[in-house]
BALOBA-1460 file (C-alpha; in Angstrom, 3 decimals):
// residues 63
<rec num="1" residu="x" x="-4.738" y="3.312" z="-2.907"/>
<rec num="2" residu="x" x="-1.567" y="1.197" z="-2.248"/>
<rec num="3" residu="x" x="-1.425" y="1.988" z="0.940"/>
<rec num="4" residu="x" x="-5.027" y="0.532" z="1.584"/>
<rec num="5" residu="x" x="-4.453" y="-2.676" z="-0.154"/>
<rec num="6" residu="x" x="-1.420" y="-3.042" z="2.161"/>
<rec num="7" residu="x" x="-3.064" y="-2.848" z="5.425"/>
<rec num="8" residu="x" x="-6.230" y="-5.004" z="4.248"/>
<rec num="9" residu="x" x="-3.877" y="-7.795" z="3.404"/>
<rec num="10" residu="x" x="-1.315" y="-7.227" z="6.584"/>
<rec num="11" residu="x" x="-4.809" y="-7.183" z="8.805"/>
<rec num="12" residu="x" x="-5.845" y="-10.556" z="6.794"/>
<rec num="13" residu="x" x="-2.722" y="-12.391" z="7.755"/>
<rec num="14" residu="x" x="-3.184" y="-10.980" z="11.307"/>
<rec num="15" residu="x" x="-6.567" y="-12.356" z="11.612"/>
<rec num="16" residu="x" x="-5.349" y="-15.620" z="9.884"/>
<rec num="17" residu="x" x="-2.753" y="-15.899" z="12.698"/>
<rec num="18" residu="x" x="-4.883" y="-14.900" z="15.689"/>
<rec num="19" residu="x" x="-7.163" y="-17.201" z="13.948"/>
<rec num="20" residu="x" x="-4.450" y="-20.013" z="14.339"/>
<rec num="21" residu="x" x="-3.526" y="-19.111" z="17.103"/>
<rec num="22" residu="x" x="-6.376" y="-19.484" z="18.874"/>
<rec num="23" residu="x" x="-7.539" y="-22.909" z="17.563"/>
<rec num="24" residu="x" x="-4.080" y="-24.052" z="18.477"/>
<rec num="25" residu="x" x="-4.414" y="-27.101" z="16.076"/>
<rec num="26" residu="x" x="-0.742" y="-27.508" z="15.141"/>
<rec num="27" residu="x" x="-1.477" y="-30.795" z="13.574"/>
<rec num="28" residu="x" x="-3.942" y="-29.522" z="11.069"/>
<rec num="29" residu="x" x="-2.166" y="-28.831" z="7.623"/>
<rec num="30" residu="x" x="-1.673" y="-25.261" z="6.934"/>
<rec num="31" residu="x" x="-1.564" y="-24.927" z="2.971"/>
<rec num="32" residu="x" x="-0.913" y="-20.939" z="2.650"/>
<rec num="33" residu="x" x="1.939" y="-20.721" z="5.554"/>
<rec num="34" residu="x" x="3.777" y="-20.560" z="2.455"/>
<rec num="35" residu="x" x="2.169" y="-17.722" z="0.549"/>
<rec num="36" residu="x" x="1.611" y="-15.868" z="3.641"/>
<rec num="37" residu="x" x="5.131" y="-15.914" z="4.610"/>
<rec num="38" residu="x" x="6.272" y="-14.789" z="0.931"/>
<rec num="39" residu="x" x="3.638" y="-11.645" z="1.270"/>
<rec num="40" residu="x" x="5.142" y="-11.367" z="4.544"/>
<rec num="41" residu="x" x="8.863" y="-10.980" z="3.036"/>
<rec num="42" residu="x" x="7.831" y="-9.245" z="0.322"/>
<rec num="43" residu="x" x="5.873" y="-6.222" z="2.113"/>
<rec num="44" residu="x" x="8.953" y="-6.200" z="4.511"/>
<rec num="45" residu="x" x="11.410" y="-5.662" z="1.117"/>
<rec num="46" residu="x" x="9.091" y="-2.928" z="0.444"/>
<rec num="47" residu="x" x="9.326" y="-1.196" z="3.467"/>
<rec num="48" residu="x" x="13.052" y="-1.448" z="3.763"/>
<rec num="49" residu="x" x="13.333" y="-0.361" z="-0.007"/>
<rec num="50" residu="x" x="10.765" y="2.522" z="0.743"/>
<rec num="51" residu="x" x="13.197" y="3.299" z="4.052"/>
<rec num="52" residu="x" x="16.163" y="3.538" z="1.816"/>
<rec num="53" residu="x" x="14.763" y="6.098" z="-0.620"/>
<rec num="54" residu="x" x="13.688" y="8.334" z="2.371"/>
<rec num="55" residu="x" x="17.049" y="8.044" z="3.928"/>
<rec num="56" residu="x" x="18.854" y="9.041" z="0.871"/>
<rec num="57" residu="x" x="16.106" y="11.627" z="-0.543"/>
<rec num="58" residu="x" x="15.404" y="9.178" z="-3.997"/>
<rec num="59" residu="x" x="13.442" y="11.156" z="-6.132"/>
<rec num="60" residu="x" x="11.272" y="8.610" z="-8.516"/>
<rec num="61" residu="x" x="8.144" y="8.664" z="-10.690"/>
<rec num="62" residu="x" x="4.670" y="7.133" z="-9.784"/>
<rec num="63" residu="x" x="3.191" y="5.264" z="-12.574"/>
């Protein structure tokens, strides 16, 4: 279930910057460059965290 939540928001901010991307209106004010950076961050902590437990075989509870 977490992992679908995950890859609806990662293909948001994809489409957000494709979106951008292809307007190319850098002058246009861009109120949730913040937020989306900061989910960007924070799903790449997770990842690295999730990498760590892997490499040293971290057994944890779900819940």
């Amino acid at each position: 279930m977490k992992y679908v939540q995950d890859s609806k928001l990662t293909d948001t901010l994809e489409r957000e910057l494709i979106r951008g991307e292809l307007a190319n209106e850098f002058e246009q004010p861009r109120p949730f460059t913040a937020l989306r950076n900061a989910a960007t961050q924070i799903l790449g902590l997770i990842a690295d965290l999730k990498s760590a437990a892997r490499r040293y075989n971290v057994q944890y509870a779900n819940g």
